[in-house]
PAROVEX-426089 format. One record per residue (C-alpha): residue number from 1; y, z, x; residue in one letter. Coordinates in steps of 0.05 Angstrom, whole numbers, m for minus. Layout:
// residues N
ATOM  pos      yy      zz      xx  code
ATOM  NUM       Y       Z       X     a
...
// end
This chain:
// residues 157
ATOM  pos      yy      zz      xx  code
ATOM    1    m141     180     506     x
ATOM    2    m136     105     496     x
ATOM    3    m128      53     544     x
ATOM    4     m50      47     559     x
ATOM    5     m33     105     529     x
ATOM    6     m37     146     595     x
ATOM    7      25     184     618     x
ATOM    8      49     183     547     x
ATOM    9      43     251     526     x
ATOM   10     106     288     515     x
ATOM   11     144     228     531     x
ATOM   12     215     224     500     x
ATOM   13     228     149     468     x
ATOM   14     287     115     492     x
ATOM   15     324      63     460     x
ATOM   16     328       7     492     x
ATOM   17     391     m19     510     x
ATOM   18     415     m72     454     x
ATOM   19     497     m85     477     x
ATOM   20     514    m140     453     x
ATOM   21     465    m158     405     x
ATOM   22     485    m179     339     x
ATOM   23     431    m143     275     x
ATOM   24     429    m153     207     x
ATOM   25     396    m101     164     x
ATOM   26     398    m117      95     x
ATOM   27     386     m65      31     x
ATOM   28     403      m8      78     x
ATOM   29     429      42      32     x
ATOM   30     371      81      34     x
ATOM   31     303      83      62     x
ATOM   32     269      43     112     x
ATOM   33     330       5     110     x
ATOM   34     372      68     136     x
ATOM   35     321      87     181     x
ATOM   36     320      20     211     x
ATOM   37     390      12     214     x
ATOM   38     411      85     239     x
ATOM   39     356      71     303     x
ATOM   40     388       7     318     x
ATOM   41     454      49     327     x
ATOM   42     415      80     384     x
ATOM   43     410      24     417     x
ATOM   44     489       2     419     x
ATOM   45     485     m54     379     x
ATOM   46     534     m82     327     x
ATOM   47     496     m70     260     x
ATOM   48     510    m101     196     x
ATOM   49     488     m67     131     x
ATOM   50     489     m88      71     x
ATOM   51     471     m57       0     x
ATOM   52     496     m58     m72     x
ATOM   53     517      16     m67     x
ATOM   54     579      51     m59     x
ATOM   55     608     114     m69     x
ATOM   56     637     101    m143     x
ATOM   57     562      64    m169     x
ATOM   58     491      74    m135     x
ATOM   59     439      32    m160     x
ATOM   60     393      67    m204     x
ATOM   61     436     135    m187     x
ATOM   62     397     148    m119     x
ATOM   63     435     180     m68     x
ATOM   64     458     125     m10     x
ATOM   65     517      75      11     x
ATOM   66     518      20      63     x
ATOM   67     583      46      80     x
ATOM   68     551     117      99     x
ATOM   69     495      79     129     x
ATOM   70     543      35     181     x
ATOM   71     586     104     185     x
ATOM   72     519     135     220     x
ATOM   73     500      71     262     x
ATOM   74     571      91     295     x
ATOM   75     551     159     302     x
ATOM   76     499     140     336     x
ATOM   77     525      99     388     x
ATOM   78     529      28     366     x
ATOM   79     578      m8     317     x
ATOM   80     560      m2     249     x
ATOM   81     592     m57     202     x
ATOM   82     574     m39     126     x
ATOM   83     577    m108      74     x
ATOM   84     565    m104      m2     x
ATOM   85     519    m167     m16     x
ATOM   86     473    m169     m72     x
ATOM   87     424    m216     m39     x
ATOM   88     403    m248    m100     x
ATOM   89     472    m278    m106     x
ATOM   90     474    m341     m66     x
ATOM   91     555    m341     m56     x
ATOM   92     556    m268     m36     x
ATOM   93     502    m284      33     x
ATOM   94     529    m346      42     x
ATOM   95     599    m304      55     x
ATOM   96     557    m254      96     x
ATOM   97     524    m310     141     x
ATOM   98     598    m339     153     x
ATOM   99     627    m278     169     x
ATOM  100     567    m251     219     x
ATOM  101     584    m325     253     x
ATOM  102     658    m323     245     x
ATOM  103     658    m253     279     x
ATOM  104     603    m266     326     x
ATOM  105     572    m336     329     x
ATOM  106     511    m321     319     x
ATOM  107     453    m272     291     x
ATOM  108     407    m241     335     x
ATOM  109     359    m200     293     x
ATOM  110     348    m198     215     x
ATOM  111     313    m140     180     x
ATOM  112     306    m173     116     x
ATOM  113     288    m106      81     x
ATOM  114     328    m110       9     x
ATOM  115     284    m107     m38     x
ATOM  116     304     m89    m121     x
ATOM  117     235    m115    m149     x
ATOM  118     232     m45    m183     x
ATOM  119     286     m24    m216     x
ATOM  120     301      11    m277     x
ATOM  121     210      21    m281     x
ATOM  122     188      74    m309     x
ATOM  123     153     125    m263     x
ATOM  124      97     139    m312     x
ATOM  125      80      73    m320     x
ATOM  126      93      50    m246     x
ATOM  127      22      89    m214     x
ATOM  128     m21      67    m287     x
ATOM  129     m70      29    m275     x
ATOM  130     m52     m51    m262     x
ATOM  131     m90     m71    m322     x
ATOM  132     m52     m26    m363     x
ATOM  133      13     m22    m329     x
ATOM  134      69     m68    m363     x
ATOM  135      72    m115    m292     x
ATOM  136      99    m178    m332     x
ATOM  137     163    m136    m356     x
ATOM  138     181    m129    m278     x
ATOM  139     161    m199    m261     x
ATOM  140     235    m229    m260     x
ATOM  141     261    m171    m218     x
ATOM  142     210    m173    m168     x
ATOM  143     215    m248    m153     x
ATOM  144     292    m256    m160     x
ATOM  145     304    m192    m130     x
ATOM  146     252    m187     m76     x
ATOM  147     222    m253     m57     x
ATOM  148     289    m301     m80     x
ATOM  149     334    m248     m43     x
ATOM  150     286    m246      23     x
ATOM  151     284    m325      20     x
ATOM  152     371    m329       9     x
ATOM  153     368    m283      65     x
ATOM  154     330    m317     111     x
ATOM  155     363    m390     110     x
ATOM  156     424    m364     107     x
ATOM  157     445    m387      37     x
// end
């Protein structure tokens, strides 16, 4: 056993207690996002999640909305507030960041997780080898819609 991990076997995880607390969990329709966000429901906060997905059109047809997302922070106990926002569009975070502060006045946590820097690749080619995998044809979608979306996300804007 490791040092502070004594007394820890077959301990349940609790939540902690998050009332209150304003969280922002972006590209949540699926993956870590959900997982992230649906935990946060745990702890009773107000969660907002955001995605490009919804019921009619799901990015690259995977199975996953924001709106179910928020639906099961509520489930679980906190206040689950889903938000379409393509984060690479300045104008549509901008309106998130004004309504978070409008309904709240302020942001206590961000989870920048949105991340589109691979889609439409083609499985195949995604586990080649990087010399001969065809990087340069996904360059534009990682940057604009992984590192420009984290950095819109982050100031705000």
């Amino acid at each position: 056993m490791a040092k502070g991990e004594e007394g820890l076997e077959g301990a349940a995880w609790r939540a902690p207690r998050l009332d209150g607390k304003v969280v922002l969990v972006t590209g949540a329709s699926r993956g870590v996002g959900r997982g992230i966000a649906s935990v946060f429901g745990e702890t009773g906060a107000t969660v907002y999640v955001t995605g490009r997905s919804t019921g009619g059109q799901t990015t690259e047809n995977l199975p996953g909305t924001f709106a179910e997302v928020a639906e099961l922070v509520t489930q679980r106990g906190g206040r689950g507030i889903g938000v379409r926002c393509d984060h690479t569009k300045p104008s549509e975070v901008e309106s998130l960041v004004a309504r978070i502060r409008q309904d709240h006045g302020r942001l206590d946590v961000l989870v920048n997780n949105v991340w589109g820097g691979y889609e439409a690749h083609d499985a195949a080619r995604f586990e080649a080898k990087f010399y001969e995998s065809e990087v340069l044809k996904h360059w534009s979608g990682m940057f604009d819609a992984g590192v420009k979306a984290h950095l819109l996300t982050s100031c705000g804007r």
